[in-house]
C-alpha positions as CSV (number, residue, x, y, z in Angstrom):
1,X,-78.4,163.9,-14.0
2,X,-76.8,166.7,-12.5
3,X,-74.1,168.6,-14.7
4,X,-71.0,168.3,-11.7
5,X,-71.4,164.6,-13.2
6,X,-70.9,165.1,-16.5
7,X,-67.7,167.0,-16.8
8,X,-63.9,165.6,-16.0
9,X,-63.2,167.8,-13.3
10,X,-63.4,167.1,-9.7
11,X,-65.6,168.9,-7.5
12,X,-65.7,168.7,-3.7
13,X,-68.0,170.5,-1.6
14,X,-67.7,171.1,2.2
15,X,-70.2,172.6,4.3
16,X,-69.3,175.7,6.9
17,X,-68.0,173.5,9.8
18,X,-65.9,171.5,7.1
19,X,-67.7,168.6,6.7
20,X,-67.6,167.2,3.3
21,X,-70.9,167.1,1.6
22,X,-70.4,166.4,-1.9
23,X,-68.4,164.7,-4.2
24,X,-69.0,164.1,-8.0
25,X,-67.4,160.8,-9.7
26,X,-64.1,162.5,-11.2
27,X,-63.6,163.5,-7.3
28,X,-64.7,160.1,-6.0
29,X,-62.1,158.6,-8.3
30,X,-59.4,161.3,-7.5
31,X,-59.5,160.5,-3.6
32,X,-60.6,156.7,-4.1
33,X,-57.2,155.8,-2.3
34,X,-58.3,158.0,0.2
35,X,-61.7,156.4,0.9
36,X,-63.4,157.9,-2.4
37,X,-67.4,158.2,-1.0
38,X,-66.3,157.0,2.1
39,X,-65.1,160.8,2.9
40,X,-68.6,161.9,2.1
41,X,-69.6,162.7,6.1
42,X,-65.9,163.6,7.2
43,X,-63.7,166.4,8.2
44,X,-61.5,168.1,5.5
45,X,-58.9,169.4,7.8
46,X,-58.2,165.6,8.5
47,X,-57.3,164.9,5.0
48,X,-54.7,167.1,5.0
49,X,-51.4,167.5,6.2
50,X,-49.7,170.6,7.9
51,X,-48.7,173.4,6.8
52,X,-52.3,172.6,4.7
53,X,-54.5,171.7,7.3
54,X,-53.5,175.3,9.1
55,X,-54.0,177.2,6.0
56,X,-57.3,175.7,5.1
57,X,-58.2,176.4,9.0
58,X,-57.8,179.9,8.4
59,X,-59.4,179.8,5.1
60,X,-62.6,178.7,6.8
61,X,-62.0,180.9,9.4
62,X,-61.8,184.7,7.4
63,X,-64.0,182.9,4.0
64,X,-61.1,184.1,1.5
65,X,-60.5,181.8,-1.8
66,X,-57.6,180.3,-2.3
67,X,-56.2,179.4,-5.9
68,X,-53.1,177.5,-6.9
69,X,-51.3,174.4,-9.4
70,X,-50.6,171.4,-7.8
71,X,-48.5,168.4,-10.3
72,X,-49.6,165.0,-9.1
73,X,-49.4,161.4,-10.5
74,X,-47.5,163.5,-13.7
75,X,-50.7,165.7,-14.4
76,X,-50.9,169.5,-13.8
77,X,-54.0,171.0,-12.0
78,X,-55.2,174.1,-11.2
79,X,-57.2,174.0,-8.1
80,X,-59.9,176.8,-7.1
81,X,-61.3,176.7,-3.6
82,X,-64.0,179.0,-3.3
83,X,-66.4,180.2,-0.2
84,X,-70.3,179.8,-0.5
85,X,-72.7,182.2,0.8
86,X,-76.4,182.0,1.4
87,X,-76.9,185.7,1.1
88,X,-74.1,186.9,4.2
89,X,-74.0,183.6,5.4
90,X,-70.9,181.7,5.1
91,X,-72.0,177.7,4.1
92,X,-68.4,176.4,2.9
93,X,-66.4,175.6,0.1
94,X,-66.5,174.3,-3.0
95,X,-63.0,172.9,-4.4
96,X,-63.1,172.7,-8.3
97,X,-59.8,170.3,-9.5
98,X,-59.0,171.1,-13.4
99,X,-56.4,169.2,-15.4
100,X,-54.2,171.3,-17.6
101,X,-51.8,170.7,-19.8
102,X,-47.8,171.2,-19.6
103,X,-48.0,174.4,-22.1
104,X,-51.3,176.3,-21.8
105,X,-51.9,179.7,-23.7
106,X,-52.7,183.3,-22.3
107,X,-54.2,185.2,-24.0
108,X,-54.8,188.8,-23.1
109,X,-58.4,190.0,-23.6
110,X,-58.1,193.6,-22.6
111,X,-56.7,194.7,-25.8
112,X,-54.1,196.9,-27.1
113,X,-54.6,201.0,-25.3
């Protein structure tokens, strides 16, 4: 059993035309009102609206990450979509969905100078 299905985080992969290639369960479950599996096979700029779809357009476009907290159904995430690469080649996204909680601690690990 891989790993992606053993933690409570969503994982979605695309590949470099967009196509989604991968999902593990917590991202099956996440999107099941949006076809769950059934988006295995399908284009990722059609599940989103604009201004999104534009943005993630030009994401796959110029390969740049793109990071950012999202509430939804009352729970907080913090969403990392991050280019692959084979070596220089560009093979598309992974999108990593994290729950976290209302209040979460920083802590500063570059010490006192």
């Amino acid at each position: 059993m891989s790993w992606t299905n053993q933690v409570r985080i969503a994982i979605t992969v695309t590949d470099e035309h967009g196509t989604i290639t991968e999902m593990n369960p917590a991202s099956i479950e996440i999107f099941a009102n949006d076809g769950g599996a059934k988006l295995i096979g399908t284009d990722v700029l059609a599940c989103h609206p604009e201004p999104s779809r534009t943005q993630l357009a030009d994401m796959y476009r110029d390969h740049l990450p793109n990071h950012y907290t999202i509430q939804k159904n009352g729970r907080r995430k913090i969403i990392h979509q991050l280019p692959m690469f084979d070596g220089p080649a560009f093979r598309g996204y992974v999108e990593i969905s994290i729950p976290i909680p209302d209040q979460l601690p920083h802590h500063n690990r570059d010490g006192a100078k």
